[in-house]
C-alpha positions in Angstrom: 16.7 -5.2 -17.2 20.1 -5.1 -18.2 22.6 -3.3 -15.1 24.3 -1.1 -18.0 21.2 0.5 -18.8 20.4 1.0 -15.7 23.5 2.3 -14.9 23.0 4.8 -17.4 19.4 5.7 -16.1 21.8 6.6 -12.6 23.4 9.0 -14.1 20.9 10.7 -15.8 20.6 13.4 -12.9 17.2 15.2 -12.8 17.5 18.8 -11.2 15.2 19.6 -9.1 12.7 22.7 -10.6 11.4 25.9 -9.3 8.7 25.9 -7.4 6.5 27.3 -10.6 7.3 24.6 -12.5 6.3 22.3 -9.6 3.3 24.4 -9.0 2.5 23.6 -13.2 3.4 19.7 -12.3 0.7 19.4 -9.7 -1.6 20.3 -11.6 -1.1 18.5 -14.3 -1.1 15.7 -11.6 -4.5 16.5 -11.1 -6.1 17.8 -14.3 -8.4 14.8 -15.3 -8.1 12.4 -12.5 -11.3 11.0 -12.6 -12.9 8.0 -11.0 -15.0 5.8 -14.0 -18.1 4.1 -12.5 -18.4 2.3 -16.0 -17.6 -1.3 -14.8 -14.2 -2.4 -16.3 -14.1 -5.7 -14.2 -15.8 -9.4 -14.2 -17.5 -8.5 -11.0 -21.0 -7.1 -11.2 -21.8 -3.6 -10.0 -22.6 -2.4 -6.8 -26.0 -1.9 -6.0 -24.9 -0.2 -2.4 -22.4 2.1 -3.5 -23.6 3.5 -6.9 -21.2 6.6 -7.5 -17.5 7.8 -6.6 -15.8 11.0 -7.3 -12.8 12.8 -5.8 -13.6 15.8 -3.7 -9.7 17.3 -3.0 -6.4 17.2 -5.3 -3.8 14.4 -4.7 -1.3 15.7 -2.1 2.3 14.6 -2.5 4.2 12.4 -0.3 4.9 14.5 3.0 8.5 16.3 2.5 10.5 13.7 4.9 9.2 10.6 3.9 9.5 8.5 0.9 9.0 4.6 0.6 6.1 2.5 -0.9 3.2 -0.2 0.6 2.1 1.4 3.5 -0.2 -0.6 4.8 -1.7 1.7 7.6 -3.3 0.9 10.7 -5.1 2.8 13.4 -3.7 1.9 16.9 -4.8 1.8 20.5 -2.9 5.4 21.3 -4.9 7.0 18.9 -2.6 7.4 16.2 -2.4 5.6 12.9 0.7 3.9 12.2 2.4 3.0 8.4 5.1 0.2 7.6 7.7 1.8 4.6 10.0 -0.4 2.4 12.7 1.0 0.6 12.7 4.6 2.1 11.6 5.6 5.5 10.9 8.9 7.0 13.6 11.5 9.1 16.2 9.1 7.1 19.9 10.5 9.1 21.2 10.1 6.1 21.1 11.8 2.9 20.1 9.1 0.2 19.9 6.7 2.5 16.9 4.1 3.2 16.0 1.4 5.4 14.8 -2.0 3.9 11.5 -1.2 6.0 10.6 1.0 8.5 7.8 2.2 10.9 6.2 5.6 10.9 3.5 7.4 13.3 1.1 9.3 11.2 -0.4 12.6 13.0 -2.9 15.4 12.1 -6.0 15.4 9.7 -5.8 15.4 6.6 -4.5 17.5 4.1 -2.5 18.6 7.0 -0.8 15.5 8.2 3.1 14.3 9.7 4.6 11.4 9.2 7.5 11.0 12.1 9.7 7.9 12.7 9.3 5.6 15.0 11.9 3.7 17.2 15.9 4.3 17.1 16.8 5.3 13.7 20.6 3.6 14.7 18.7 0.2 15.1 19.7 -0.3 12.1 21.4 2.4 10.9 19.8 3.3 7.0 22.6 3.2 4.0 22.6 4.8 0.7 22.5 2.6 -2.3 26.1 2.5 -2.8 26.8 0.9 0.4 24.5 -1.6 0.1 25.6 -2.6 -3.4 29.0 -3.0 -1.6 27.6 -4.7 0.9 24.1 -6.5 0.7 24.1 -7.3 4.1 23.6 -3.3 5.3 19.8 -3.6 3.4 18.1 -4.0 6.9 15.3 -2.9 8.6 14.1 -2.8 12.3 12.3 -6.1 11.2 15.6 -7.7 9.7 16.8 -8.0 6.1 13.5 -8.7 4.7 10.3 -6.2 3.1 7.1 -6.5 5.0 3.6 -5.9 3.4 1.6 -6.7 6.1 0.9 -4.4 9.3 -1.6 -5.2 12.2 -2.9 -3.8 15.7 -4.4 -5.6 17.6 -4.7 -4.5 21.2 -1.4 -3.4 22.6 0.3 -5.3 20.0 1.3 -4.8 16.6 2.1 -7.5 13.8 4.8 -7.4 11.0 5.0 -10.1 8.3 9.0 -10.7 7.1 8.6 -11.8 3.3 11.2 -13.8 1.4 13.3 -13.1 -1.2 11.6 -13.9 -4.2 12.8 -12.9 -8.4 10.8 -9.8 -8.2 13.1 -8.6 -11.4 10.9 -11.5 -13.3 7.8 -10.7 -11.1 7.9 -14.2 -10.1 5.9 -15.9 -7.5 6.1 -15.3 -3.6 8.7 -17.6 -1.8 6.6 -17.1 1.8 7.8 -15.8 5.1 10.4 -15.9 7.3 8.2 -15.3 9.8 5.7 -12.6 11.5 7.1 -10.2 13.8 5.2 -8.6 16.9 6.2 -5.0 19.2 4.6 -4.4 22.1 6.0 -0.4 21.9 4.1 0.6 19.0 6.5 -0.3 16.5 9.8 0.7 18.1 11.3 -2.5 18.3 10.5 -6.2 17.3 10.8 -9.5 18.4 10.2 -13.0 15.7 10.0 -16.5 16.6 10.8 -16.8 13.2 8.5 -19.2 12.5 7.8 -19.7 8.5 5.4 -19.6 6.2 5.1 -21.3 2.9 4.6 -20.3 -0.4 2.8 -18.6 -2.0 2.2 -16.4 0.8 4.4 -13.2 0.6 2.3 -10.1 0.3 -0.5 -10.9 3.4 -2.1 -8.2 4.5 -4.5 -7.7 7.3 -7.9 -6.8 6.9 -7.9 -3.4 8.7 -10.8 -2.8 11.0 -11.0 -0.5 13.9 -8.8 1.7 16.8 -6.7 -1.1 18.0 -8.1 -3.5 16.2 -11.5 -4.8 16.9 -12.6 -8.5 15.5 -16.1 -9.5 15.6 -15.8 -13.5 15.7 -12.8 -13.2 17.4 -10.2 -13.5 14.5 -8.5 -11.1 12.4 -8.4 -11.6 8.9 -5.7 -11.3 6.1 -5.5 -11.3 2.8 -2.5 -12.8 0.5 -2.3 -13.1 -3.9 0.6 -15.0 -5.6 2.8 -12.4 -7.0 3.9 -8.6 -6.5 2.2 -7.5 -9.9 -0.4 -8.6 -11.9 -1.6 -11.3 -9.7 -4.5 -13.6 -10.6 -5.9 -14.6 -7.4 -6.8 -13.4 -3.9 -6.7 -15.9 -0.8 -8.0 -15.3 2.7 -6.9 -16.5 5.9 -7.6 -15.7 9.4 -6.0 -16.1 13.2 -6.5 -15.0 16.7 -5.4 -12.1 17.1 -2.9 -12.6 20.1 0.9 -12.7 20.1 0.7 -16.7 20.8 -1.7 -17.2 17.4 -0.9 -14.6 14.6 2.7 -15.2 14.6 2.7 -19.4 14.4 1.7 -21.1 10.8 -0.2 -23.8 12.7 -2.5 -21.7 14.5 -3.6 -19.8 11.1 -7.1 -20.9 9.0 -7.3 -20.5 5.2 -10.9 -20.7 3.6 -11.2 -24.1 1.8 -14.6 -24.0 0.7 -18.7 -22.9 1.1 -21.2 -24.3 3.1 -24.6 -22.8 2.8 -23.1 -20.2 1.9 -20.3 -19.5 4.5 -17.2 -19.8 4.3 -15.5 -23.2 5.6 -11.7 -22.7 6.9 -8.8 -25.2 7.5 -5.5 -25.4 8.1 -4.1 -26.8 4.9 -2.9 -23.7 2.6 -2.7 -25.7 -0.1 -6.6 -26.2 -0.5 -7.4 -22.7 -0.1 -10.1 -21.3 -2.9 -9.8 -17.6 -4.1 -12.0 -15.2 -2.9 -11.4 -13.0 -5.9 -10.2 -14.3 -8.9 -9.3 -11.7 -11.9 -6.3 -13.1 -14.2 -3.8 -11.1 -14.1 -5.1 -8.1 -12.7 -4.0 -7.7 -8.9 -1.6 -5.5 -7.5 -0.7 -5.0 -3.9 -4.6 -5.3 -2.7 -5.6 -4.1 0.5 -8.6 -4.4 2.5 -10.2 -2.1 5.0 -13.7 -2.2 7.3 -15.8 0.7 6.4 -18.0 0.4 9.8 -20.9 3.2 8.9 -21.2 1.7 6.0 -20.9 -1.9 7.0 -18.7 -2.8 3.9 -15.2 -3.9 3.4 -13.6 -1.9 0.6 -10.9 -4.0 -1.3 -8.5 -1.9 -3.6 -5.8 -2.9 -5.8 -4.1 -1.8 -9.4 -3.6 -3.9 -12.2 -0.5 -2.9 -14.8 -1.7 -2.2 -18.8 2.0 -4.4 -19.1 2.2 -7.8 -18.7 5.9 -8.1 -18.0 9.0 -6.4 -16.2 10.1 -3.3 -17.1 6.5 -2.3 -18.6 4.7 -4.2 -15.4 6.2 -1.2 -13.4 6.2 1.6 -15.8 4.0 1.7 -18.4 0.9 2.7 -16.2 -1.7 1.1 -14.2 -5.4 1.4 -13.4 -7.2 1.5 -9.4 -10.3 -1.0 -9.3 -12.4 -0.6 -5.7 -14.5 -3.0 -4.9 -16.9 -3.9 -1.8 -18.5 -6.6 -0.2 -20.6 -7.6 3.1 -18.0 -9.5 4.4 -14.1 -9.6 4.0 -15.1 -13.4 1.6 -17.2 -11.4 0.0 -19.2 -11.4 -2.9 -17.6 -8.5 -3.9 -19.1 -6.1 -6.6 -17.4 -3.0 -8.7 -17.7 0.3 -7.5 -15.0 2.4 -9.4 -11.6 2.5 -11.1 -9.1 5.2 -12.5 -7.3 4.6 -15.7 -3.3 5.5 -15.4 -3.7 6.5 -11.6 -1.1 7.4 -9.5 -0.1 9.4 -11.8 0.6 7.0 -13.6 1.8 3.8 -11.7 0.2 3.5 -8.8 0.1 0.9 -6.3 -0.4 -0.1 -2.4 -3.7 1.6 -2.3 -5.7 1.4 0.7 -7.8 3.3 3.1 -6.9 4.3 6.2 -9.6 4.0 8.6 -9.2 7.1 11.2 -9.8 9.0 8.4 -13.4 7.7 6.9 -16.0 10.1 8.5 -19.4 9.1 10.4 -21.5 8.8 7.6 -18.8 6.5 5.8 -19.0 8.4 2.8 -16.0 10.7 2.8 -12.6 8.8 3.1 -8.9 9.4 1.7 -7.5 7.0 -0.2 -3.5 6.7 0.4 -0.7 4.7 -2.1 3.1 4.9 -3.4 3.9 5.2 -7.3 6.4 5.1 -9.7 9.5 3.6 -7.7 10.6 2.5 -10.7 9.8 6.4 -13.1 7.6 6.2 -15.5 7.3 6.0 -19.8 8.3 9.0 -21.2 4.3 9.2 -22.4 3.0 9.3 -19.2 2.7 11.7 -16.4 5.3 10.6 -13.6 3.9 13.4 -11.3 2.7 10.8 -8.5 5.2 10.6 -5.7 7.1 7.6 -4.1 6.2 7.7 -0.7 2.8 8.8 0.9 0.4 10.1 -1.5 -3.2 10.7 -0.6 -6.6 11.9 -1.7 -10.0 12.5 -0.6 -13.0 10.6 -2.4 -17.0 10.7 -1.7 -19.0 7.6 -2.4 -22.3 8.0 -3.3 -25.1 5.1 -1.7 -28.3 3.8 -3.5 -31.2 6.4 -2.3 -28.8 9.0 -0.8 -30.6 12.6 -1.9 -28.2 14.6 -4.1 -25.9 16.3 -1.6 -23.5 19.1 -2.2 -20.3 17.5 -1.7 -17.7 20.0 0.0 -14.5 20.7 -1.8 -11.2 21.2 -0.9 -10.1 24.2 -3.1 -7.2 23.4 -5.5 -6.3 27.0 -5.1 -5.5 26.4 -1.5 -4.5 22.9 -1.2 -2.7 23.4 -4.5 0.1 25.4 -2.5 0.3 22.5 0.0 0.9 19.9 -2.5 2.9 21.8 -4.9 5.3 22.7 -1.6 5.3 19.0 -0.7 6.3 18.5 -4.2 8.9 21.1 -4.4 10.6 19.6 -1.4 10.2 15.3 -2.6 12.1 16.7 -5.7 14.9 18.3 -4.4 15.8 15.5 -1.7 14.8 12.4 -4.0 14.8 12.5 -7.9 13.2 9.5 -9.6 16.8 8.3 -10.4 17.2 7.1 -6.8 14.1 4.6 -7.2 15.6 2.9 -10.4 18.9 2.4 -8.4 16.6 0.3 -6.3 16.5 -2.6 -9.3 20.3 -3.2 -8.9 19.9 -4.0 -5.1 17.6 -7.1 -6.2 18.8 -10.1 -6.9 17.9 -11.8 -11.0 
């Protein structure tokens, strides 16, 4: 993308509209959102989870955050906990972001609050100007570096620190500089620095229980090639202590099958895919549904193939599920165009799936980049999120209870008014002249 068109796409200024024009957005945000149980995918079909449907409107990013990933974990406080790159939440300063950030996530859903976590001087956040001046301001509490992945695990929490890598071509991952642990909840951070190679970049823990709770005694992650559009989906696994997770040698990729179970090494290089769909992953994300005894993997795939259309020209949700985070996984829903309309980073937090683990909200960022001028750009970039049903083989037919869009309309389109005034679209696209060609 050339730097005088996107200097023109700066100064296109959106002003921010009144709140019944926002009010007429939202909904259009949510007319015809609709999870297709036709399967799209090369995976067969669930014969667990046979039906999925959306029982609440998509609420908008919460008014003082904004940022995209969000991998979201529950911790042993109590509270759930998200990691933001390229935002933040309370930012000090108007415009301004952090190059990732932690924030505690309170309340029940729809009603939920987002604050920040740690000193918000430690870095300090800069506006895009001053870090075009000076690169060296884009930091973070975890360094100069984005991080995808987010763990708990006992009174700790992990951080991966992901390379550089040409995300202007969407080219491959580069690795990490290392993982980063905080024994304070995310407030501060220490890294051995330790690295690991390519094509690791995006790994991302398998999130399973308050605090963190790991059956064979290993946590387990999740990593594909590229930001957008990946092909295929690796696993690995380490103990989940502050000596294990954060050194290379100590991690296990699966290499292969043996009577059918997995078989795990040390050598990244021989690790199989657990999913492969060409093309077709974005930012997955894995969580433990525990009544259900499933792990729910969720990721988007763009209609482009390459940058700018990859980010822009709209993208579709696949869920899948399987007995085990290796799988097999099968199909159980997607959205065409979700976000509205380029979603990404979607995942489910697990405080929020209820007993019967039918009822969960689904949460993800969108359009950092805007949106074609055909498509709704009404999805937020920060912290949307939505509540969905699933529907199991031999379940009676249930009246699933609604959350009014007449009420929760007011919430949203509030949320809304408020994302609009404090952070047009125009901001997101000055992220692309921060990134290196």
């Amino acid at each position: 993308m050339a730097k005088n068109g996107l200097t023109k796409q700066w100064q296109r200024v959106i002003v921010a509209a009144g709140f019944a024009g926002l009010m007429l957005l939202w909904a259009a945000a949510n007319a015809g959102a609709t999870l297709l149980t036709g399967n799209i995918t090369p995976f067969p079909s669930s014969k667990l989870i046979v039906g999925a449907q959306w029982t609440s409107p998509r609420y908008a990013p919460p008014p003082n955050q904004w940022g995209d990933i969000l991998p979201t974990v529950w911790a042993a406080d109590g509270n759930q906990y998200t990691m933001i790159d390229d935002g933040g939440t309370d930012v000090p300063v108007p415009g301004g972001i952090w190059r990732q950030s932690v924030a505690r996530i309170t309340g029940t859903p729809p009603k939920i609050h987002l604050s920040h976590v740690g000193n918000p001087d430690a870095p300090p956040p800069h506006t895009f100007r001053q870090i075009r001046a000076n690169p060296s301001l884009w930091q973070g509490p975890l360094g100069p570096y984005y991080s995808s992945g987010l763990l708990a695990a006992g009174d700790f929490m992990y951080a991966t620190q992901e390379l550089n890598w040409n995300w202007n071509a969407n080219g491959p991952f580069q690795g990490l500089h290392g993982i980063a642990f905080s024994t304070n909840d995310g407030a501060t951070w220490a890294s051995p620095g330790l690295g690991f190679p390519a094509p690791l970049g995006n790994l991302s823990w398998v999130i399973r229980g308050e605090g963190g709770y790991f059956t064979d005694g290993y946590a387990y992650a999740i990593a594909s090639e590229r930001e957008f559009n990946a092909s295929e989906l690796i696993l690995g696994r380490a103990r989940p202590h502050v000596i294990d997770l954060p050194d290379p040698s100590e991690w296990q990729w699966q290499t292969g099958w043996q009577n059918g179970w997995p078989v795990f090494s040390s050598t990244l290089a021989d690790a199989i895919p657990i999913v492969s769909w060409p093309s077709h992953l974005t930012y997955p994300q894995m969580a433990y549904d525990s009544p259900l005894h499933r792990y729910l993997l969720t990721f988007t795939f763009s209609f482009a193939s390459t940058p700018p259309g990859i980010w822009t020209d709209g993208a579709d949700l696949v869920i899948l599920e399987a007995p085990h985070p290796w799988g097999p996984f099968s199909f159980v829903a997607h959205e065409p165009k979700f976000g509205p309309s380029n979603g990404y980073g979607p995942g489910f937090p697990i405080k929020w799936i209820s007993r019967n683990g039918r009822d969960l909200w689904l949460k993800w960022a969108a359009n950092f980049a805007g949106c074609g001028a055909h498509l709704d750009c009404a999805g937020g970039y920060g912290f949307n999120y939505r509540r969905l049903h699933l529907t199991i083989a031999g379940d009676r037919p249930a009246r699933v209870p609604l959350i009014r869009a007449a009420s929760a309309g007011s919430v949203a389109g509030r949320a809304a008014g408020k994302e609009g005034a404090v952070r047009p679209v125009t901001l997101q696209r000055e992220l692309r002249l921060l990134r290196p060609r």
